[in-house]
N, C-alpha and C positions, 0 to 999 in steps of 0.2 A: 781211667777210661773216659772218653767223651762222651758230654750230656747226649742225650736225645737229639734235641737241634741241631746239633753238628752232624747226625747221622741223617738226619730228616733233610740239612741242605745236601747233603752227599748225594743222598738218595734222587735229591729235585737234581742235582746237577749231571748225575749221568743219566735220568730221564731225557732232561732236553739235550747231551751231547748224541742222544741216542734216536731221538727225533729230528736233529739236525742232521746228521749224516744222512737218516733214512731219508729227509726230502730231499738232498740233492742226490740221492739215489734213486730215489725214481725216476726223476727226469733225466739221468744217466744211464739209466736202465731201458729205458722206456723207448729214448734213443737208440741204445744196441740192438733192443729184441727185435725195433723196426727193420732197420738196416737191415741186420743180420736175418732177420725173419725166425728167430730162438724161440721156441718154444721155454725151455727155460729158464734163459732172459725175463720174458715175459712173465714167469710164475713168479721169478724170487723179484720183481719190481712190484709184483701182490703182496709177494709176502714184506716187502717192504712196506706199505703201505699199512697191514697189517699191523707191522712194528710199529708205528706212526700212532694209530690206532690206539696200541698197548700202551704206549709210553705216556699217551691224552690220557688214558684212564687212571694208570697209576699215579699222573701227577693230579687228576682230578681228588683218589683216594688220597695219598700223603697231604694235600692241603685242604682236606676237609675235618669235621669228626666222624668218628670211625663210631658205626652204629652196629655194626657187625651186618645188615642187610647190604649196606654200602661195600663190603669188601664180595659178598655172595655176588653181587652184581656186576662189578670188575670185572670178575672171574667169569664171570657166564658170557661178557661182550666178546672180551679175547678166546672163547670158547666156539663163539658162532663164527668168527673171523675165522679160525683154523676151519672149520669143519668148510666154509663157502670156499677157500684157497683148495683144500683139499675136491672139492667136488670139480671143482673147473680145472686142475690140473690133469685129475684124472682122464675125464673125456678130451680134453688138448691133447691130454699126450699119445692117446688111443687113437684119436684121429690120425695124428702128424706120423706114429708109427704105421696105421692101416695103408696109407696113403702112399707111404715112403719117402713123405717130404723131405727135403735135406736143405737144412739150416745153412746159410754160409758163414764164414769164420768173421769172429769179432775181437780184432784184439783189443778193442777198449772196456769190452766186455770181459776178458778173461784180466786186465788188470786191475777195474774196479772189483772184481770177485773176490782176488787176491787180497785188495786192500781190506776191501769189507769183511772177512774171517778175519784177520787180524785185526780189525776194531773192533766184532760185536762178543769174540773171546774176551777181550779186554775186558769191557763192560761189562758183560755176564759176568765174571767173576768179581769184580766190584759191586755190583748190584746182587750178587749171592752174600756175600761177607757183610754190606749193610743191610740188606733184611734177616738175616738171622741179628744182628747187632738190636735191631729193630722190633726182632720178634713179630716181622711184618709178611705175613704171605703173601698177599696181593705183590709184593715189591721183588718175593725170593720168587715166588710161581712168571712174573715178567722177564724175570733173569734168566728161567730154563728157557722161557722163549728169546732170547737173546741168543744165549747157548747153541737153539736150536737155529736161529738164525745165521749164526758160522758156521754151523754142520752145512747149511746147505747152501752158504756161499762157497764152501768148498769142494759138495758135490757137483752143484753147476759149475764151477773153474774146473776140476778133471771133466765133466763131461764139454763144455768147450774145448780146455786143451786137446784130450783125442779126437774132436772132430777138426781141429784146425790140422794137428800135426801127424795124424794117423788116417785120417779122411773117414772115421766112425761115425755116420751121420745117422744113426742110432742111439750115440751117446748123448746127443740133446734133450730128445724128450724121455729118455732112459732116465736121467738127470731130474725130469719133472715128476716120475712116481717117488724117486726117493723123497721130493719134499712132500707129494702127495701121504707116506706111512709117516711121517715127521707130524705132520699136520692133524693126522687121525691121532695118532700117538700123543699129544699136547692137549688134542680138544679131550682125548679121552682121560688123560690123568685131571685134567679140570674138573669135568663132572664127574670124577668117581671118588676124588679127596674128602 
C-alpha cells in the first residue's frame, strides 16, 4: 500500500486539477449565463466558484497540521458557501419563473456542462478513494461536493438541452432549484456530522 505522502500528493493533485478547471469555468460560464441570460448558467458559475473555494480550503487543511479545530473550520467555510449558493438561487430562480423570463439557448453552455459532469465524476471519485485512504474527512466531505458538483452540471445540461431543443423555458431556472436542495442538502450534512 502507498505511504501517506503519496496519498497526501494525490490528494493536492486533484485539488488543484479541480480548481483549475473550476476557474476556467467560470469565466466560461459567466460568459454563457450573460449572453444567454441563464439563470442557471449563472448558479452553477457560483457554484463553481464555490468549488474554488473548497478545493483553497482543502488544500489549505492537507498542507497544514491537522489540530482537529482546523478540519471543523474547513467544513463550516464550505458550509456557509452552500447555504449563500442556495439562498441566491432560490430567489433568482423565483423571480425568473414569476416573471416568465425566457433564457435563450447556449450551446457552449450545454457543452461545458457536458464536459464538466464528466470531470467533477472523475474527481469525486478519486478524491473519495484518497480520503478514506487518508482517513481524511475534510478531503472525503470535498469529494461529496465535487459529486454534487456533476449532479448539477448535469441538471443544468438537461435543463438547457430542453430549453434549446424543446423550447422549455422553464427548464432553466427549474434547473436552478435543483442546485438550490443540492446546496441545502450539503450545508446540512456538514453541520449535522
Amino acid at each position: 500500500m502507498p505511504s501517506t505522502s503519496v496519498f497526501l500528493r494525490r490528494g493536492l493533485r486533484l485539488e488543484y486539477a479541480t480548481m483549475g478547471w473550476n476557474v476556467i469555468g467560470v469565466g466560461v460560464l459567466a460568459w454563457s449565463a450573460i449572453t444567454a441570460r441563464s439563470v442557471a448558467l449563472a448558479g452553477f458559475g457560483l457554484d463553481s466558484l464555490i468549488e474554488i473555494a473548497a478545493s483553497g480550503v482543502v488544500i489549505w487543511e492537507l498542507t497544514g497540521v491537522d489540530d482537529g479545530g482546523r478540519q471543523r473550520r474547513a467544513l463550516r467555510l464550505i458550509g456557509v458557501a452552500f447555504v449563500a449558493l442556495a439562498s441566491y438561487l432560490a430567489v433568482q430562480s423565483s423571480v425568473v419563473l414569476a416573471a416568465g423570463y425566457h433564457a435563450h439557448h447556449s450551446p457552449v453552455g450545454i457543452v461545458w456542462t457536458a464536459a464538466s459532469a464528466a470531470a467533477m465524476f472523475a474527481l469525486a471519485a478519486g478524491k473519495d478513494r484518497t480520503g478514506r485512504a487518508l482517513d481524511n474527512r475534510v478531503l472525503r466531505t470535498e469529494g461529496r461536493v465535487t459529486f454534487v458538483d456533476g449532479v448539477l452540471a448535469t441538471a443544468v445540461l438537461v435543463g438547457l438541452v430542453l430549453n434549446a431543443a424543446a423550447g422549455w423555458w422553464w427548464a432553466d431556472p427549474t434547473a436552478g432549484y435543483v442546485l438550490v436542495y443540492y446546496a441545502v442538502r450539503e450545508a446540512w450534512h456538514i453541520y449535522n456530522e
